[in-house]
TIDO-957222 format. One line per field, with one value per atom (N, C-alpha, C): residue number from 1; atom name; x, y, z. Coordinates in pm, whole numbers, plus 50000, padded with zeros to 5 digits. Each point is the difference from the previous one (the first is absolute). Example, Ala and Ser with C-alpha at 12.3 -4.5 7.8 and 13.67 -1.06 7.14 Angstrom:
BEGIN
n = c(1|1|1|2|2|2)
atom = c(N|CA|C|N|CA|C)
c1 = c(51319|49911|50090|49965|50082|49923)
c2 = c(49431|50119|50120|50105|50119|50109)
c3 = c(50780|50000|50000|49928|50006|50073)
END
This chain:
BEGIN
n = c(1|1|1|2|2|2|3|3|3|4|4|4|5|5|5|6|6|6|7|7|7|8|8|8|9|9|9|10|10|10|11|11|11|12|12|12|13|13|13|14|14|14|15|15|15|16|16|16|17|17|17|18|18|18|19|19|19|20|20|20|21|21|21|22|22|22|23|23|23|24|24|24|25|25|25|26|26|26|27|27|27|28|28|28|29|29|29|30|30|30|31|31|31|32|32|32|33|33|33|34|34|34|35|35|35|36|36|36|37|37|37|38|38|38|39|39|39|40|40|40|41|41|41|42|42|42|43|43|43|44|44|44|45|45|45|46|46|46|47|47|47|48|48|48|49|49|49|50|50|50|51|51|51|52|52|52|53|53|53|54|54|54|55|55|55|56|56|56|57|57|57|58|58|58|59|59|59|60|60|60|61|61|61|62|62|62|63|63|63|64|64|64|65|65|65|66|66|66|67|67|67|68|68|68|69|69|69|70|70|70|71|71|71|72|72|72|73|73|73|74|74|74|75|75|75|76|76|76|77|77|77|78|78|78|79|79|79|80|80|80|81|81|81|82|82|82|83|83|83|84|84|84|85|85|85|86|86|86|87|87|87|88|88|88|89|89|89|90|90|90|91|91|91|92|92|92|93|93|93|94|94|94|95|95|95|96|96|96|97|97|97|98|98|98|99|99|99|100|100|100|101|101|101|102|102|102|103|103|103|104|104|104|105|105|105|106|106|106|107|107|107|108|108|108|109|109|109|110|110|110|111|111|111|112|112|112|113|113|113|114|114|114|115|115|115|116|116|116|117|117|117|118|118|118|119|119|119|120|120|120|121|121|121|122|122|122|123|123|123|124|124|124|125|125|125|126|126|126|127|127|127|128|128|128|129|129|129|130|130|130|131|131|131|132|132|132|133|133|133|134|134|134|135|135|135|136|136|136|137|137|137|138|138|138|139|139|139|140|140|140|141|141|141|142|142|142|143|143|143|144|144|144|145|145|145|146|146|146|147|147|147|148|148|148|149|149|149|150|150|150|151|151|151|152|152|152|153|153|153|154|154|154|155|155|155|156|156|156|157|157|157|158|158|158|159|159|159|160|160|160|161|161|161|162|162|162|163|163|163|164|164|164|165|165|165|166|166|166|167|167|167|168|168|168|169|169|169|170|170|170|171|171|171|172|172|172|173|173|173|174|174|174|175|175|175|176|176|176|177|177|177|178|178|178|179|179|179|180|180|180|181|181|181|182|182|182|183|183|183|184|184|184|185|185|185|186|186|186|187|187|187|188|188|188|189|189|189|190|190|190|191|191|191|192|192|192|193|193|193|194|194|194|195|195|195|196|196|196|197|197|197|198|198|198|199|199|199|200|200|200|201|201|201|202|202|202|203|203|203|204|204|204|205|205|205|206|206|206|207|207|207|208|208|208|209|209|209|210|210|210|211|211|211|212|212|212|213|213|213|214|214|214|215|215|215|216|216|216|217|217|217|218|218|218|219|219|219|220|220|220|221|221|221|222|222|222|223|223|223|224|224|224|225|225|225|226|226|226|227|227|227|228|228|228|229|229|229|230|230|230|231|231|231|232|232|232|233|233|233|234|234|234|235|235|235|236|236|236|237|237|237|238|238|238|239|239|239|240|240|240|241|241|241|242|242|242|243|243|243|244|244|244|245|245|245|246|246|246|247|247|247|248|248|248|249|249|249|250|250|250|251|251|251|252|252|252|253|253|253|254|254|254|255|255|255|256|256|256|257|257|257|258|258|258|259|259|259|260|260|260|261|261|261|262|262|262|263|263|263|264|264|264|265|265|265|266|266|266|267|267|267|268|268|268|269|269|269|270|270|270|271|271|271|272|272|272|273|273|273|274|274|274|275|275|275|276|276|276|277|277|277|278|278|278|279|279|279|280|280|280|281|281|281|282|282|282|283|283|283)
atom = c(N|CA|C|N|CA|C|N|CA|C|N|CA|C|N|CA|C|N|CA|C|N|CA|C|N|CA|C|N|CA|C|N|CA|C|N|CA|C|N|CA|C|N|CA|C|N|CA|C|N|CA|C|N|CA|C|N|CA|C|N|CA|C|N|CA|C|N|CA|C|N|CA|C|N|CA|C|N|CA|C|N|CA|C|N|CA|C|N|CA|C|N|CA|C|N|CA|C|N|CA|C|N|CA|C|N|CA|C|N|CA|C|N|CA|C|N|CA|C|N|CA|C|N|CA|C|N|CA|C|N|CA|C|N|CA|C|N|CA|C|N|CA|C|N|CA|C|N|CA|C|N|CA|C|N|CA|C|N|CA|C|N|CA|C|N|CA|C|N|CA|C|N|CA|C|N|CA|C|N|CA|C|N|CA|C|N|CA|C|N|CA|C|N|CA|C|N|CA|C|N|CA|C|N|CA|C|N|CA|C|N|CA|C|N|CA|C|N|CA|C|N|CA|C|N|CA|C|N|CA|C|N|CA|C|N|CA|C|N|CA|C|N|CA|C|N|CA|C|N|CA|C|N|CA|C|N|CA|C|N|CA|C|N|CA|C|N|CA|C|N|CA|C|N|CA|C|N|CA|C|N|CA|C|N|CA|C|N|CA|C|N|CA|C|N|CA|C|N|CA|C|N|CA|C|N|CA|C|N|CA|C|N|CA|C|N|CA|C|N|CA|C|N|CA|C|N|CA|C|N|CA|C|N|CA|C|N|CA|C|N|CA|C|N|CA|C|N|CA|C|N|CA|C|N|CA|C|N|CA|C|N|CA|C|N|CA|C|N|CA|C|N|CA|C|N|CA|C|N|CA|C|N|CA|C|N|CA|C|N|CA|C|N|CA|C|N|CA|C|N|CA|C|N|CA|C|N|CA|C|N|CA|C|N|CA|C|N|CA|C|N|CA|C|N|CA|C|N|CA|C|N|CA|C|N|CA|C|N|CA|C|N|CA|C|N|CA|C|N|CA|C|N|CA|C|N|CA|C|N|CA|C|N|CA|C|N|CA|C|N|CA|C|N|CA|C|N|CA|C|N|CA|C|N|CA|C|N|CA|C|N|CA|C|N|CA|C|N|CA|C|N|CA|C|N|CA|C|N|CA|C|N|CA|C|N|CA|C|N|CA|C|N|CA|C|N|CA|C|N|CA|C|N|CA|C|N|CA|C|N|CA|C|N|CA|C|N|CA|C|N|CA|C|N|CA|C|N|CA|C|N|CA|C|N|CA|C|N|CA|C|N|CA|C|N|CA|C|N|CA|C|N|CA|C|N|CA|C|N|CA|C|N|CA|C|N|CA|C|N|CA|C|N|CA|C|N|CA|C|N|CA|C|N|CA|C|N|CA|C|N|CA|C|N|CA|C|N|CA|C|N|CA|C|N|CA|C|N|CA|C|N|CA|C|N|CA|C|N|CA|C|N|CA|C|N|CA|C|N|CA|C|N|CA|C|N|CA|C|N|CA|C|N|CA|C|N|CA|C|N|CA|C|N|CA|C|N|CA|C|N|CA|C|N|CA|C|N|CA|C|N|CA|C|N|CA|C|N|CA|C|N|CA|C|N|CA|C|N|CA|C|N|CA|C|N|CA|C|N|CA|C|N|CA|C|N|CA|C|N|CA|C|N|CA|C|N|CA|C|N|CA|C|N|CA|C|N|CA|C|N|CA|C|N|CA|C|N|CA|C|N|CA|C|N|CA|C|N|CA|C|N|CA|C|N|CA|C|N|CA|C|N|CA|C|N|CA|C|N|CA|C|N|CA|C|N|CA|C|N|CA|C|N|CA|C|N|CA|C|N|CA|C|N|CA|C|N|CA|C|N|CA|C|N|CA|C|N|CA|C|N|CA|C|N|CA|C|N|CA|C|N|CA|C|N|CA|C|N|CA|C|N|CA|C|N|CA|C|N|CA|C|N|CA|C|N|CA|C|N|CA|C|N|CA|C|N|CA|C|N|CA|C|N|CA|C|N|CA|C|N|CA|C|N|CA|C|N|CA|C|N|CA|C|N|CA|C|N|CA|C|N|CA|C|N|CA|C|N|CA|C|N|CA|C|N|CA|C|N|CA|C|N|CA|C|N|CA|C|N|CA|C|N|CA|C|N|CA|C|N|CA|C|N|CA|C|N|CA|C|N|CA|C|N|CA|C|N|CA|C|N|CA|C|N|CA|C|N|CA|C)
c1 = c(73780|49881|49885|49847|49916|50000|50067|49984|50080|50038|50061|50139|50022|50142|50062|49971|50062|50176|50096|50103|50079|50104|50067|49988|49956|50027|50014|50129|50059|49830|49926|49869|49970|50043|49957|50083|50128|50088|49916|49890|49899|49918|49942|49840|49906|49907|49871|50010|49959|49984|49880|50015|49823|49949|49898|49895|50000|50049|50059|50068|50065|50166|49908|49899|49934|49984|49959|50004|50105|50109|50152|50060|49922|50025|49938|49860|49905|50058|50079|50023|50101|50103|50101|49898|50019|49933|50028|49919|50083|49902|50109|49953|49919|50001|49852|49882|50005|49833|50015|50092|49951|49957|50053|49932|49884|49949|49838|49968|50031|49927|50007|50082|50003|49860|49985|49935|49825|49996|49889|49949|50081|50006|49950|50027|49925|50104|50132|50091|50136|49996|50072|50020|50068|49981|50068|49987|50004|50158|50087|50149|49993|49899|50024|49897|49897|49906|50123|50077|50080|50083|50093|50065|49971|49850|49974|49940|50011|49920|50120|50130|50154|50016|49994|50017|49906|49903|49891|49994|50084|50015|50179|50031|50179|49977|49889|50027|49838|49894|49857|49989|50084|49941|50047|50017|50038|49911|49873|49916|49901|50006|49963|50128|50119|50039|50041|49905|49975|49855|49909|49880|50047|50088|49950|50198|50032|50091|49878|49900|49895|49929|49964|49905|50073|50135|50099|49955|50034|50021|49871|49886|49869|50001|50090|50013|50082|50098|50089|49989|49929|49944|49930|49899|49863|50092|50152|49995|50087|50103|50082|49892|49888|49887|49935|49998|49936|50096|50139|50089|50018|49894|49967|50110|50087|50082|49891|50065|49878|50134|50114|50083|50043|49962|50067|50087|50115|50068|50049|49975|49962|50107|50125|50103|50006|49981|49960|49887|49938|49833|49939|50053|49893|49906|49865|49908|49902|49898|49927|49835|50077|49884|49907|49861|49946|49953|50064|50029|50144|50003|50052|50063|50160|50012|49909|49994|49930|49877|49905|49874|49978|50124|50018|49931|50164|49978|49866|49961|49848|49900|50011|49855|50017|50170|49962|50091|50046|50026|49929|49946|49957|50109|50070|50128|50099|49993|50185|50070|50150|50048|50066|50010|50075|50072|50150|50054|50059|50003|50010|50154|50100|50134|50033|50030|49967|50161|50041|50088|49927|49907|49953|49937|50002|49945|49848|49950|49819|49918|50108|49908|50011|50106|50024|49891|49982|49903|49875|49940|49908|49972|50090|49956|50016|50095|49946|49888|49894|49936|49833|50079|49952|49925|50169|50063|49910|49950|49947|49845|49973|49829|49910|50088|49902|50047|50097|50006|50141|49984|50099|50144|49925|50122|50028|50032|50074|50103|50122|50069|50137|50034|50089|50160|50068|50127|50103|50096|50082|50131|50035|50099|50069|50134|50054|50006|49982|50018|50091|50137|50143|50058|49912|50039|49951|49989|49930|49947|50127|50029|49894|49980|50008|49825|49945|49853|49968|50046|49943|49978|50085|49981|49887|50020|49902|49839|49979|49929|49918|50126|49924|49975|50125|49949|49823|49945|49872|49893|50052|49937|49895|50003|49887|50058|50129|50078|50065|50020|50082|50088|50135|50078|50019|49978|50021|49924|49834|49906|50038|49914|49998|49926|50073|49964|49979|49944|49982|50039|50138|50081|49986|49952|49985|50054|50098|50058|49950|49927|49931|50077|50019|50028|50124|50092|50079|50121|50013|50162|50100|49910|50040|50140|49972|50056|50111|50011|50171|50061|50158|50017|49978|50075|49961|50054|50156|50052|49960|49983|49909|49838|49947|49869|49985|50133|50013|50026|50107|50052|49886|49916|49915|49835|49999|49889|50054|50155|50019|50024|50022|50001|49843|49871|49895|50001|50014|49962|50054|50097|50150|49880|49911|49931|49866|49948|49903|49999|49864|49992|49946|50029|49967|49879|49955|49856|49937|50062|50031|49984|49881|50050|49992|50106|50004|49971|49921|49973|50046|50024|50097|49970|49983|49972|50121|50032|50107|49944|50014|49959|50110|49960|50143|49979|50061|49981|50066|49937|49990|50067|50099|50095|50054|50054|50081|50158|50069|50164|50069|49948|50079|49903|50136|49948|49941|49876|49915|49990|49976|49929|49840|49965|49884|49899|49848|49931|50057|50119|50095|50046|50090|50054|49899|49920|49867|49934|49994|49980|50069|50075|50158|49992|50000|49993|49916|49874|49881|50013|50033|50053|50139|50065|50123|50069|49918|50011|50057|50025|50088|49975|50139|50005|49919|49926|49942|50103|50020|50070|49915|50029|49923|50004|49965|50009|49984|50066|49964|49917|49938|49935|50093|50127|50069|50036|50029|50063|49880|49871|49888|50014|49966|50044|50069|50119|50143|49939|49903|49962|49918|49998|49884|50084|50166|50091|50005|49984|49968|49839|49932|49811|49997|49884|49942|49899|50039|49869|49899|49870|49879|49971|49975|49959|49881|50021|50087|50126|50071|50127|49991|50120|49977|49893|49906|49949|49956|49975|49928|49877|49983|49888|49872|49971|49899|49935|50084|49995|50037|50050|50018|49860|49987|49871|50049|49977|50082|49982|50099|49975|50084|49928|49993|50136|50050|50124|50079|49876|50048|49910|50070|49954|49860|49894|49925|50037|49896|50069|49932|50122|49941|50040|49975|50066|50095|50103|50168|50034|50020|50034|50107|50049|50151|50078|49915|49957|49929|50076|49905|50051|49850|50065|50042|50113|50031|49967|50002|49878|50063|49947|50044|50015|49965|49995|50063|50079|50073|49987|50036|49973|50139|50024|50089|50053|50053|49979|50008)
c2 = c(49337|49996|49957|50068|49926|49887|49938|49850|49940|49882|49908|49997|49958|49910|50106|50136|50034|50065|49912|50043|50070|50065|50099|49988|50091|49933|50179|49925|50083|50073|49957|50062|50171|49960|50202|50107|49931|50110|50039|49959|49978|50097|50092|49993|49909|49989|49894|50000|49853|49970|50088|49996|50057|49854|50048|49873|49866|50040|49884|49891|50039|49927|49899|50018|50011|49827|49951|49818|49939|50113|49886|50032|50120|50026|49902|49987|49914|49847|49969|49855|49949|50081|49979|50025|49924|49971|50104|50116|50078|49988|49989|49995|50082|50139|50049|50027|49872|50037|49845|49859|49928|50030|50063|50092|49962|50119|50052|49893|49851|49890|49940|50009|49940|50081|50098|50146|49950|49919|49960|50126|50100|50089|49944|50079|49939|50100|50029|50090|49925|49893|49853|49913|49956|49925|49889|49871|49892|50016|50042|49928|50034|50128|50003|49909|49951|49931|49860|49913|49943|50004|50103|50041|50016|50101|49981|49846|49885|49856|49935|50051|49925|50059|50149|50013|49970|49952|49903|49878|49945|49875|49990|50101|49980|50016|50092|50101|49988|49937|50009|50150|50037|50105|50128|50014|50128|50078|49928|50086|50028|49969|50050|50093|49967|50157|50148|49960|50149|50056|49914|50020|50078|49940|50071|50154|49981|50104|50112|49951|50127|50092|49867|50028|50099|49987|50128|50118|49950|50137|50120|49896|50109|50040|49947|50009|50140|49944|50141|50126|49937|50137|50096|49922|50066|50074|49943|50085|50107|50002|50101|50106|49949|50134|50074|49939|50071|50089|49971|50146|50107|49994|50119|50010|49868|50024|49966|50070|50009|49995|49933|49981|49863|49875|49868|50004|49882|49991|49813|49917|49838|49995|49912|49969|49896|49915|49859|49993|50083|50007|49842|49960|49906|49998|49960|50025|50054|50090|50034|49934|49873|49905|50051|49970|50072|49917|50129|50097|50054|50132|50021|50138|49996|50137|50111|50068|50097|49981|49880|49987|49979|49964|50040|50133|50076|50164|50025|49967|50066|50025|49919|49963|50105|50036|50102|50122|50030|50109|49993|50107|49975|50079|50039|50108|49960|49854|49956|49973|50021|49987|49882|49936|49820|49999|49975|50000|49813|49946|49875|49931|49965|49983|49860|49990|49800|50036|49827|49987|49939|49894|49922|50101|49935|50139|49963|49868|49989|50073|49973|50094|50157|50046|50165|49984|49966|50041|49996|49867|50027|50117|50015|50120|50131|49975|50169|50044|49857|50014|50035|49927|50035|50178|50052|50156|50059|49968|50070|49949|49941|49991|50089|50134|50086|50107|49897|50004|50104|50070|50166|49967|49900|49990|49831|49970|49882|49983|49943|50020|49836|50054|49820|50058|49941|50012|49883|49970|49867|50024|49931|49989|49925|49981|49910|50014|49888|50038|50055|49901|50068|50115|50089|50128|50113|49988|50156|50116|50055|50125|49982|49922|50003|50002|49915|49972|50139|50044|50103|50152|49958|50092|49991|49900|49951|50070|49917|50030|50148|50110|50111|50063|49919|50085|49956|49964|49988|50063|50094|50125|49990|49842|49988|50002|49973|49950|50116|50125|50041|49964|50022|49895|50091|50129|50058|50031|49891|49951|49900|49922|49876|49928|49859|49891|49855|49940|49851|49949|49909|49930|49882|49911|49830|49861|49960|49895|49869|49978|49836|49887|49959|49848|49962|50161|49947|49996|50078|49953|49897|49923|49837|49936|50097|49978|50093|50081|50029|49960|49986|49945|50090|49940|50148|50115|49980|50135|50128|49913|50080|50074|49898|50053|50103|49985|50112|50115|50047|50087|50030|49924|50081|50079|49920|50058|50116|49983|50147|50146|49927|50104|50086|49884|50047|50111|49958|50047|50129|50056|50087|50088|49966|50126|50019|49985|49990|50111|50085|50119|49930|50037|50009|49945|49872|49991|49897|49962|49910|49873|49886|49880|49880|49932|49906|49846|49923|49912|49890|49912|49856|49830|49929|49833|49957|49890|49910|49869|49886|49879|49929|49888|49930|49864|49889|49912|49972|49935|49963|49887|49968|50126|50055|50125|50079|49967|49958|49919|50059|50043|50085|49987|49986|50011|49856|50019|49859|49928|49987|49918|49944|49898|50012|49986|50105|50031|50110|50077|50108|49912|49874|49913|49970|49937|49923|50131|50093|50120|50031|49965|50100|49854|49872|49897|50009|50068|50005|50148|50101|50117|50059|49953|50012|50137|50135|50087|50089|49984|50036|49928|50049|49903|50028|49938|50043|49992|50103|49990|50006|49919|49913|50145|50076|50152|49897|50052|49964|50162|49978|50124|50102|49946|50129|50064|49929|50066|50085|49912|50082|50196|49960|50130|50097|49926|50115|50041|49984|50065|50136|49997|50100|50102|50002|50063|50191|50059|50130|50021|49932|50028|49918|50055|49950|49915|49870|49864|50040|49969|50019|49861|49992|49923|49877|49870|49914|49961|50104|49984|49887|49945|49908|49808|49992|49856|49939|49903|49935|50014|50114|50097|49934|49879|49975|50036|49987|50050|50231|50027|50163|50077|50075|50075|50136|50139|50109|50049|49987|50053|49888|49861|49876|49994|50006|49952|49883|49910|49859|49933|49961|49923|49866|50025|49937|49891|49872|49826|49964|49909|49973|49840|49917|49829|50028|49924|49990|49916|50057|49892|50068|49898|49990|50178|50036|50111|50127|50132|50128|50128|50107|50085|50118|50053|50105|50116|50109|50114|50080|50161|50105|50152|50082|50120|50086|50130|50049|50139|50139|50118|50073|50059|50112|50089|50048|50065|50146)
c3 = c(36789|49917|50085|49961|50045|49992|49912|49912|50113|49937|50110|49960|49903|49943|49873|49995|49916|49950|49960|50034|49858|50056|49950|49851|49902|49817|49926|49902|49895|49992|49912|49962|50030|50150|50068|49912|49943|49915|49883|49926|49858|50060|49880|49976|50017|50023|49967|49872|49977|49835|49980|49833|49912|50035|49969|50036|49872|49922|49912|50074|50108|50011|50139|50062|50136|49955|49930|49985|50031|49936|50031|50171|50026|50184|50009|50032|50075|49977|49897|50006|50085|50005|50162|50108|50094|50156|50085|50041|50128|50114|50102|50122|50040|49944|50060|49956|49863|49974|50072|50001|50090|50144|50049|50141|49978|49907|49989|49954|49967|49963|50149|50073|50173|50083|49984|50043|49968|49861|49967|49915|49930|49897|49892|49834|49901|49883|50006|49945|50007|49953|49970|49836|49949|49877|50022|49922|50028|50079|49908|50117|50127|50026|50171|50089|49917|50093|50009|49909|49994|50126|49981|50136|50105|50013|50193|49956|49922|50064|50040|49945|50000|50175|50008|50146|50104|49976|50122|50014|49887|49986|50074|49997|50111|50130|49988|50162|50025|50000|50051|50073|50066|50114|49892|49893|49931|49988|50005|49963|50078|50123|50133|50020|49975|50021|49949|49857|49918|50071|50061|50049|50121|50051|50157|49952|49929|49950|49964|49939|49964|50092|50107|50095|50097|50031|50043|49962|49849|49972|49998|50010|49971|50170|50089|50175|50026|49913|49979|49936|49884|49906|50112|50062|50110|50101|50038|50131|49958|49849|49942|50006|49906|49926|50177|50102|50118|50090|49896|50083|49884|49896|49903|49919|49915|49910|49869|49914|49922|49807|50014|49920|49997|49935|50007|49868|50048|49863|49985|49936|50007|49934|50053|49943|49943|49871|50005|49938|50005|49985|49970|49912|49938|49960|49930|49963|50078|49999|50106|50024|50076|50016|50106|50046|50095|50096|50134|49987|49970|49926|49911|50128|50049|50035|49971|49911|49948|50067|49970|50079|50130|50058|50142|50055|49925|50015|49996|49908|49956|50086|50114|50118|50050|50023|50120|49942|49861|49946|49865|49952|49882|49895|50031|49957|50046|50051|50016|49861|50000|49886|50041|49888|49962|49911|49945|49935|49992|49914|49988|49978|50004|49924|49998|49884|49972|49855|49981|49903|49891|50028|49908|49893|49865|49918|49967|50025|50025|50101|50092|50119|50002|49970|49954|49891|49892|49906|50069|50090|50067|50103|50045|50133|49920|49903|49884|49954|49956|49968|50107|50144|50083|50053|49958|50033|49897|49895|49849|50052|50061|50019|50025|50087|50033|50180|50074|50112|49973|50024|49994|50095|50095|50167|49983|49873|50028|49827|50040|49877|50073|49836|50011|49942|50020|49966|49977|49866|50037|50069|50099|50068|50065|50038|50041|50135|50089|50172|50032|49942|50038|49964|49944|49973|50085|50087|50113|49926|50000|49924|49871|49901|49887|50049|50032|50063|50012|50151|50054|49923|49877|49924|49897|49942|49909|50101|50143|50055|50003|50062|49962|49906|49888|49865|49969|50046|49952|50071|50105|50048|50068|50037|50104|50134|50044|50114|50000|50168|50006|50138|49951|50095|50140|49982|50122|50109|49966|50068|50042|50111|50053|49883|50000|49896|50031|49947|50042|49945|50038|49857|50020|49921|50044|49911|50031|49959|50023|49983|50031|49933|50045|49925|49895|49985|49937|50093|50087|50048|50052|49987|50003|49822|49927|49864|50041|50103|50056|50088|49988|50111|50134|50127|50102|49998|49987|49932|49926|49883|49892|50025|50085|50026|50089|50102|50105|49910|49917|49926|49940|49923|49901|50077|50122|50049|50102|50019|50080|49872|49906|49885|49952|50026|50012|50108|50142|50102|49972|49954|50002|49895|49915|49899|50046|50169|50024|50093|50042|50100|50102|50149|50075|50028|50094|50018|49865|49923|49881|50076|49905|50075|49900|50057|49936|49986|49908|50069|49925|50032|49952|50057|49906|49971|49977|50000|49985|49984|49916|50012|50038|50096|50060|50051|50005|50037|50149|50066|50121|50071|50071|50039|49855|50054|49879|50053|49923|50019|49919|49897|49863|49878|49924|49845|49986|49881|49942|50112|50113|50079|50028|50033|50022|49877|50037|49875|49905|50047|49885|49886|50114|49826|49908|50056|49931|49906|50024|49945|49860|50048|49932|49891|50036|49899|49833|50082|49889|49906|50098|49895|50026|49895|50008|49941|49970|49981|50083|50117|50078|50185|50003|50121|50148|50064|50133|50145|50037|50164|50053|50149|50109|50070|50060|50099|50154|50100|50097|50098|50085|50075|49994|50067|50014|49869|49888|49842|49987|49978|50024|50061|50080|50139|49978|49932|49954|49887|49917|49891|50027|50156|50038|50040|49976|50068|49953|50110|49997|49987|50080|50031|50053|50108|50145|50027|49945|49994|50080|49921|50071|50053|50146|50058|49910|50025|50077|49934|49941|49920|49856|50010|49874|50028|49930|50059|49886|49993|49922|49949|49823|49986|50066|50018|50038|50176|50040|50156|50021|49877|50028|49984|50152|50006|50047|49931|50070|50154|50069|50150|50070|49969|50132|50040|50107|50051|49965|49966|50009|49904|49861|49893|50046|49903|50024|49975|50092|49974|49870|49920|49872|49993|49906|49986|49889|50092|49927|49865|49898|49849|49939|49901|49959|49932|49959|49941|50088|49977|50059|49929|49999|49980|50116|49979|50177|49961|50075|49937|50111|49976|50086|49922|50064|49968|50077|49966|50002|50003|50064|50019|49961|49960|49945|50134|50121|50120|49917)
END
């Protein structure tokens, strides 16, 4: 997900509620409209401002690292969109705080297509309603991560994404809610429905060192939302997620130091908490 902390939920199997039902969503806490309350967004209701204050009050640096998780990605968005892919697909989505994928695209495509895929059913209603504003090349879908197959379909059924183009598929921030196993399997299952020249780009949040499971700022994490569990990724679990595509230089680093090209990760100051970052080419 763009978001930070959003992990696996029954929900993606549902419709979006009618808008009747949208009070008794908004009153459970989800992690990714707290995001967009970390983000300094305004697409939040009280339990999530609650929750990101429960997670700054465990982990202080959380929310320096949805900031500089963003600041990636508008790094990454810029250097995907300058090898002329002109198809993204946001796994995770989360709310679309700004900048907003889509408004990424926008600077330097005015005809890129964005397809959004989120479980929570507030934020699917939001980015639908997003999709219904007017903008022809952006659309939303509910889905579960751990389903490949089931996504990628959903995906093109909405006729903006064709898969036998090059695509930009981007997982931010959630694969930390699998273990490594699982995260390897489900992102080589991505890779496995992607053409040629396809790239992919991927966040992980992790605490420092990474030793395993709940360590660190993951436990402290994992304490305050207990909606599913956070694994610690170390670089290399990281890495293996990139398995079958050709890391773009400076491979996997700490998003705050990744610039496309540099050999060698820019110097940044070391805290308990980071997010690791890296993008990925299809050969």
């Amino acid at each position: 997900m763009t978001g930070l902390l959003g992990g696996p939920e029954s929900a993606a199997e549902h419709d979006p509620p009618d808008e009747p039902l949208m009070p008794r969503a908004a009153a459970r806490p989800s992690i990714a409209r707290a995001y967009d309350c970390l983000l300094g967004g305004k697409d939040h209701f009280p339990a999530d401002r609650e929750l990101a204050e429960r997670l700054v009050a465990r982990y202080p640096g959380v929310r320096q690292m949805a900031r500089h998780n963003r600041r990636f990605l508008v790094r990454a968005l810029d250097y995907v969109l300058a090898q002329a892919i002109s198809q993204y697909a946001d796994l995770g989505a989360g709310l679309p705080t700004s900048p907003a994928v889509h408004e990424i695209v926008r600077r330097h495509d005015i005809n890129g297509k964005v397809v959004y895929v989120d479980n929570d059913l507030v934020v699917i209603n939001h980015l639908r309603a997003l999709a219904a504003s007017g903008d022809d090349h952006i659309d939303a879908v509910a889905g579960d991560l751990v389903k490949p197959a089931a996504v990628m379909d959903a995906v093109q059924a909405t006729g903006l994404i064709d898969l036998d183009k090059p695509v930009c598929l981007i997982a931010a921030m959630v694969l930390h809610f699998l273990d490594a196993p699982t995260a390897r399997e489900v992102t080589a299952a991505y890779v496995s429905e992607l053409a040629p020249g396809s790239h992919v780009i991927i966040t992980v949040g992790c605490g420092e060192p990474a030793t395993g499971l709940n360590t660190g700022a993951a436990e402290q994490i994992t304490r305050t939302y207990n909606a599913a569990p956070v694994f610690n990724h170390t670089p290399a679990d990281v890495a293996s997620f990139f398995t079958g595509l050709n890391l773009i230089k400076p491979g996997i680093t700490d998003a705050r130091a990744w610039m496309p090209g540099w050999w060698t990760p820019a110097p940044f100051a070391e805290r308990p908490g980071q997010v690791l970052a890296g993008i990925g080419v299809k050969p």
